[in-house]
C-alpha positions, 0 to 999 in steps of 0.5 A: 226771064225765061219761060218754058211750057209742059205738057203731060199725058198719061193712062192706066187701066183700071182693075178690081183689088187695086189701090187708086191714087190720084194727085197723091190721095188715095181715093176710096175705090173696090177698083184702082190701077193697074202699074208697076209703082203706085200708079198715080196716073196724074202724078206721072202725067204731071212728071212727065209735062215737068220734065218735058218742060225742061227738056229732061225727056220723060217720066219712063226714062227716069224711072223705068217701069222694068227696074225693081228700083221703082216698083211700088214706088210712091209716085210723090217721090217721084215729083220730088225727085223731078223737082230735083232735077229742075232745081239743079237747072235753077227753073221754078214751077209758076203753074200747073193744070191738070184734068182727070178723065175717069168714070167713076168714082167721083173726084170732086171730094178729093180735088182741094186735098190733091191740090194742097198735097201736090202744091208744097211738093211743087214749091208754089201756093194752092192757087196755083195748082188747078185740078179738074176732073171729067168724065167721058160720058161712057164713052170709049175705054174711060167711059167703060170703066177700063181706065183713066187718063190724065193730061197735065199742063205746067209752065215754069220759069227762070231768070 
């Protein structure tokens, strides 16, 4: 069997009157992110350790935040559409860990639902999904409510 590492990181900035995504849920917020698709941040940090996993580049060379083709794009399409091109080289998600560095709002409601949503997209159980959220004690662009980033970690495998 073969088994692969990923690893993802991506950042929006926060602006007032925007949707907030995160984890394919939106989340209750006055402010959300500034993006040219949905701007899920986990979503595109997760994409991106995917396709790094598989050697398949990253998330800006798949979708190009330029082309009209992905504005306002509903970032779970996206994973789907990385899935896809994972499952054409027959590799399978084992895990995924993802950790959310936003001020505010607080996640902690919303983890269980981005799990159980991110995980039948993935094709693997709930458990195997991790979601954690932090903050950075309003410390640097984070902590001054200016953004958000996310780092993700997944393997995946085949025989």
């Amino acid at each position: 069997m073969q088994i692969r590492i990923g690893q993802g990181y991506d950042v929006h900035a926060i602006a007032d009157g925007l949707p907030m995504f995160l984890g394919g849920v939106r989340i209750p917020s006055e402010r959300g992110f500034v993006a040219h698709s949905d701007g899920d941040v986990a979503i595109h940090a997760l994409c991106d350790a995917l396709l790094g996993a598989a050697a398949k580049g990253d998330i800006g060379l798949h979708f190009p935040d330029n082309s009209d083709a992905w504005k306002d794009a509903d970032s779970k399409d996206l994973l789907r559409r990385v899935m896809d091109m994972l499952r054409e080289d027959a590799w399978r998600v084992g895990n995924v860990d993802i950790t959310i560095a936003l001020q505010a709002p607080k996640l902690r409601p919303f983890i269980d639902e981005m799990r159980a949503t991110l995980a039948p997209i993935l094709e693997v159980p709930v458990d195997a999904v991790s979601v954690k959220a932090t903050t950075t004690e309003r410390l640097g662009f984070v902590g001054r409510g200016e953004g958000c980033e996310v780092w993700a970690v997944v393997t995946i495998n085949k025989d």
